[in-house]
N, C-alpha and C positions, 0 to 999 in steps of 0.2 A: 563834299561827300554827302552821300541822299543815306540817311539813315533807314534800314529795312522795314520798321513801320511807319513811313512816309509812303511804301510801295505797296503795290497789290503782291508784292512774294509771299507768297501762302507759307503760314505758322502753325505753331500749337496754340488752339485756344486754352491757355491754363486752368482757367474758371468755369469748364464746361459742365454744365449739369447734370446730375444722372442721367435723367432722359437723355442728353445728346449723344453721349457714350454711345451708346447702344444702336442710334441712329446712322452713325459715320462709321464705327469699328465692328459693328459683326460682321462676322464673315458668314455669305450662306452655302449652302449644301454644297454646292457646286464647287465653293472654294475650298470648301473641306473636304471634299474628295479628291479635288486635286493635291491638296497638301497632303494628303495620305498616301493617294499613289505614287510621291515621290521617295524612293529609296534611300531617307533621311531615317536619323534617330530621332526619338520624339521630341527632343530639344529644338533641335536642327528642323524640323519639321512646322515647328509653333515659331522659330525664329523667321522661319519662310512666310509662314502668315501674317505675323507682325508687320513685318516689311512689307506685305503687299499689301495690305489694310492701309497701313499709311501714306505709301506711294500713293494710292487710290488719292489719297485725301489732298496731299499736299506737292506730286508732279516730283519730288527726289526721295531720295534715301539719305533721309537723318540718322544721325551717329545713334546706335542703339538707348544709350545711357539719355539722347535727349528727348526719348519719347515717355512722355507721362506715366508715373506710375497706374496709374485711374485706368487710361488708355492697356498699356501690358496685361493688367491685370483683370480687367473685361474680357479681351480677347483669352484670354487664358481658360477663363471662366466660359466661355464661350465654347471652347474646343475639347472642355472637362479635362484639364489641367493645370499642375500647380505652374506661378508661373518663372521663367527664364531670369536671372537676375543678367544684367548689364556685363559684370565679370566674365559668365559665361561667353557669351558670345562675342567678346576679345580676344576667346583662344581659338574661333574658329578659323582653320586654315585657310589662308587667302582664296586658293582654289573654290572650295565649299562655297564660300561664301558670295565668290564672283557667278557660280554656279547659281543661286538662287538670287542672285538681283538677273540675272541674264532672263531666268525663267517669271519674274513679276515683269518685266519690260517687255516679256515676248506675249504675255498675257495680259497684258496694259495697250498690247499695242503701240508701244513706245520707242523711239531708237534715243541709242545711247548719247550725250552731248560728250562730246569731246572739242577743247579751245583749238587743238591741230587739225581737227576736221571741218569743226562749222565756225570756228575763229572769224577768219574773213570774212564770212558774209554779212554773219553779225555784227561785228563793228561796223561793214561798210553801209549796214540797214539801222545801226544805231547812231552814224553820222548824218544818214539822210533824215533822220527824222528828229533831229537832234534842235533843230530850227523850231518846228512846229510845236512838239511836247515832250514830256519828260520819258526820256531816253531809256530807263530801266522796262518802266511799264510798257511801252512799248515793244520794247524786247521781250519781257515775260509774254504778252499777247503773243508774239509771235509766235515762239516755240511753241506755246499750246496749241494753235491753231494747226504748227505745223508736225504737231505730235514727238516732240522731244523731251526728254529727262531735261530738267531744268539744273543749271550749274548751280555753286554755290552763291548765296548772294553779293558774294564780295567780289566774284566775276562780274557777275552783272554789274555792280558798281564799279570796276575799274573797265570796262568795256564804256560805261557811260561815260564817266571822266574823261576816257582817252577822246572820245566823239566830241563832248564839248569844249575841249582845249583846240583840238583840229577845229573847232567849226569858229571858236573865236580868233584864233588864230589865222585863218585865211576868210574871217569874213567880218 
């Protein structure tokens, strides 16, 4: 099992400095126009930018509760707002909520991963390379490259396991 800081799968830096804050999470004008013209309540509205500031940073959408307080609370300050607690945005309705990841992907330029859509190719591109180098990163290169929401890491490591077990196993 490849532990996720062995991988290049993008994190939270916990220890980020003030300056860096500010350098990765503001959001600019353009983004905050857009989070305005969306027909959200101002919650819903900062929870939408949250999400896209971090997509930005990190290729998925992390569980709300595990983006940095530092990180929330810049953006917040950011958009002149108090900010979102975690709570909150567990009752937003599934709908809502799929509505504004659909709308950071479409503005990310990103398509969705799904294991039922791009499952096979991925394993059968994480067995071919499976020989040469370490399978996860290989596979995170890819999807970037080929402009996808990156799964969770535990996909990616059992996509890797499954390649190197097939590739030991008939080779």
């Amino acid at each position: 099992m490849v532990e996720i800081h062995e991988t290049a799968y993008p994190r939270f830096k916990y220890n980020s400095t003030q300056s860096e804050i500010p350098s990765l999470y503001s959001p600019n004008e353009a983004e905050q126009r857009c989070m305005r013209s969306r027909q959200l309540d101002t919650d819903l509205q900062q929870a939408h930018i949250v999400y896209l500031k971090c997509f930005q940073r990190l290729g998925y959408f992390p569980s709300y509760g595990d983006i940095p307080l530092s990180v929330r609370e810049h953006i917040a300050e950011s958009i002149e707002r108090s900010p979102v607690c975690p709570s909150f945005v567990d009752t937003i309705p599934g709908r809502s909520l799929r509505r504004i990841k659909t709308a950071v992907r479409r503005r990310c330029c990103v398509k969705r991963f799904t294991l039922q859509s791009e499952g096979n190719w991925l394993r059968d591109f994480a067995l071919d390379i499976t020989q040469t180098k370490e399978s996860v990163n290989a596979v995170i290169a890819l999807l970037v490259k080929d402009s996808y929401e990156l799964p969770a890491f535990s996909t990616l490591d059992r996509l890797g396991y499954v390649a190197r077990s097939a590739a030991n196993i008939g080779g």
